[in-house]
N, C-alpha and C positions, 0 to 999 in steps of 0.2 A: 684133671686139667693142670699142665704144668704152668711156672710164673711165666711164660712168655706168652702164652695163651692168654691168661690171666689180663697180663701187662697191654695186649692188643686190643682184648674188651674192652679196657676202659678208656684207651686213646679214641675208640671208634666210636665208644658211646659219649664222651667231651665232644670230640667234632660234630657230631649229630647236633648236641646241643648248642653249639656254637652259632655251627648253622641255622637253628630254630631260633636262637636269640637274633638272628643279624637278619632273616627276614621279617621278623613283629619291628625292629628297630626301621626296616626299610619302611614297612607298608606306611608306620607312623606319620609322617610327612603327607604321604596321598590322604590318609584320613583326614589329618589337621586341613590342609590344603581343601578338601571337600565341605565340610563345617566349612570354613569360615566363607566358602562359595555359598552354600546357601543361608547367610546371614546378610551378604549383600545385596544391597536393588540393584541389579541389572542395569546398565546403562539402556539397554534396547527397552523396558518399561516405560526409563523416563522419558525416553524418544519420544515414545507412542503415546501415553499420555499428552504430551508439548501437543501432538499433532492431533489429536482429537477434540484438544480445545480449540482449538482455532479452524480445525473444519465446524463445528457446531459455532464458535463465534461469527463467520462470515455464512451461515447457514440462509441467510434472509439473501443473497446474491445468487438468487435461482437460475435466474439466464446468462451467468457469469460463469465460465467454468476458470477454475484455479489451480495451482499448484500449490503446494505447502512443504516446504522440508526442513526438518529439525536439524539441526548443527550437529558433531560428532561432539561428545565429551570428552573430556581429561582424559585419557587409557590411565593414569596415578588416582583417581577420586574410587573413594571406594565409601559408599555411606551407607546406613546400615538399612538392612530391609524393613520395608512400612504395613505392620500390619494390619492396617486399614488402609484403601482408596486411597491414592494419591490425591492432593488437592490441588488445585489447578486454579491460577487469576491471571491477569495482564497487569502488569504493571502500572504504577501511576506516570501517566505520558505515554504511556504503551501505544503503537500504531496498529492497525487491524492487516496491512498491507505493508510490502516491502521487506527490509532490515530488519524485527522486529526482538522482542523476548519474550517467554511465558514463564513465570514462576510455578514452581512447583515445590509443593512442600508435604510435610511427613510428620505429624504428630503423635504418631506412639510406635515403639516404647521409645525409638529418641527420635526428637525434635529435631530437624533440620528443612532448609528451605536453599531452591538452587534455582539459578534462572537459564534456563536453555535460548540458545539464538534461534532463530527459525526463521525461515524466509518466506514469505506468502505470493505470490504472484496470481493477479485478477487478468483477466483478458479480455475486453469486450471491443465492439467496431467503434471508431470513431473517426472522424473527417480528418484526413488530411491533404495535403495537395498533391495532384499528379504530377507536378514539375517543377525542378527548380525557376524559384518567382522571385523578381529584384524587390527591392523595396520600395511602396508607394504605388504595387500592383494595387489594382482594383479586381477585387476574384469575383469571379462567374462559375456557373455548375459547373462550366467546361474541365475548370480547374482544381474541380475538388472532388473528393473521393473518399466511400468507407473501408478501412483496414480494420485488421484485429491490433490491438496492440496491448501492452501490460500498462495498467493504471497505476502501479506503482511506482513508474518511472515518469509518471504526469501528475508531480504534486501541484504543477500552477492551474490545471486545471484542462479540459478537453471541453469539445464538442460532440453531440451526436444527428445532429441537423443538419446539413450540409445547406438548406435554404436558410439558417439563421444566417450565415455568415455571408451568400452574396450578395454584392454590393460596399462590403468591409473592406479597408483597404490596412495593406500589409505596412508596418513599420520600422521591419527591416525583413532581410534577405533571408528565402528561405527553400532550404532545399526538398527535393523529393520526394514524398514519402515518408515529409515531417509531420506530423499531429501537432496541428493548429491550437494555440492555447489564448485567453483572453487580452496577453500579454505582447500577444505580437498583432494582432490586430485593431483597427479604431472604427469608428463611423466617418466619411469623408464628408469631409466639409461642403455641406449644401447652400448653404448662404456667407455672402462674403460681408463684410464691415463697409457701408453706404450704398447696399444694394436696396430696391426697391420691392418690397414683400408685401404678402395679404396677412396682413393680423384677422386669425378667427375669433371668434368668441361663441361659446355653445352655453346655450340657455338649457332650462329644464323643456322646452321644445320650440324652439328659435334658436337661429344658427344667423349669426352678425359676421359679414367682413366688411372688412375698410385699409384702403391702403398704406403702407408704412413703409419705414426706414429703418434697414440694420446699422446698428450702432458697434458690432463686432461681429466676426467670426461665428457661423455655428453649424455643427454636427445634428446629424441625427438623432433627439433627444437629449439634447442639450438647452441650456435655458440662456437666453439672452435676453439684452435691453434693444428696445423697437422703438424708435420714434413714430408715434399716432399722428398723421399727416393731417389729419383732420379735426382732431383737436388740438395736435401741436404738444401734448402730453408722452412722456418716457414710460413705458411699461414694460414689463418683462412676462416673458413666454418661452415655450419648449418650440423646437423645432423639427417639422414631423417630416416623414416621406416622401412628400411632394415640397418640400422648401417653402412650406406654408406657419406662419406663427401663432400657436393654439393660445391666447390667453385667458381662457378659462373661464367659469360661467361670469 
């Protein structure tokens, strides 16, 4: 073998190794890259954890169906994997509906704790009216109706009886297809202030009336003062259903 033979071997056997040094140098990266993947929790974990608390927290709203959905995270948070069970609470103030958060936390080998947003939506039927009604309507069945609707956009409160409410009269102006809350509606004034009333009185089994005088204003289950026409005596009583004044045994 002459030197240029020679000389050719070993240029070809350096590039060979060049080239073997420059792919362990490539793959290096996908390795590290991989480790440090699986040292992290998974954003989609803590998702699913967030949502399995809060489907087993509203577990007792059997004839409620719901939605529940965990907020995205950071795409930057990166915490490290929990080799134990995620632990999972509500917050102190925490709401079971609506807006809400669920903590989650990770006790070994590191400690950390994150609070995920999640949204919960409940939906069950409740009264609202079929048509827009002015203010100081007096509603009837005609006017009321059950919907589905999400109770977490009804934090003052809803109905689910559509006969509690007629007879109620409206306090202000209300449209469509709005879900009636305890806030828009009153009991209408059954007795006026120097109207002429039967004060009852119910014994343990005697039932007394005598007739009287309103001395104010009153609603359905409301308490007023009554003038006792017959003894001439100021009492006070609730006023029922029929604009009759109960005062009591």
């Amino acid at each position: 073998m002459n030197a240029n033979e020679r000389n050719g071997r070993e240029i070809g056997h350096t590039r060979a190794l060049y080239l073997f040094i420059g792919l362990l140098v490539g793959l290096m990266p996908l390795h590290t890259t991989l480790a440090e993947d699986n040292a992290i929790q998974s954003h989609q974990s803590i998702r699913e954890a967030a949502t399995r608390f809060m489907e087993e927290t509203i577990a007792n709203l059997q004839d409620m169906p719901a939605e529940i959905r965990a907020g995205k995270l950071d795409s930057r948070l990166r915490l490290g994997k929990c080799d134990e069970p995620l632990e999972t609470f509500l917050p102190a103030g925490g709401r079971t509906m609506g807006n809400t958060t669920v903590g989650i936390r990770c006790t070994h080998p590191k400690r950390w704790t994150l609070y995920v947003p999640v949204t919960v939506s409940v939906f069950k039927e409740v009264v609202v009216v079929s048509d827009t009604l002015p203010r100081g309507t007096v509603l009837g069945h005609a006017q009321l109706k059950l919907a589905k609707r999400n109770l977490a956009k009804l934090p003052q409160g809803y109905y689910v009886d559509p006969g509690k409410l007629a007879g109620m009269k409206l306090k202000r102006n209300v449209r469509s297809g709005l879900p009636l809350t305890p806030t828009m509606v009153e009991a209408p004034q059954v007795v006026k202030r120097g109207q002429q009333v039967t004060l009852i009185s119910r014994g343990s089994a005697i039932r007394v009336s005598m007739p009287g005088k309103a001395l104010e204003n009153g609603a359905v289950g409301e308490r007023i003062r009554v003038k006792n026409l017959s003894s001439k005596r100021v009492v006070e009583g609730v006023v029922n259903m029929s604009g009759q004044i109960e005062v009591g045994a």
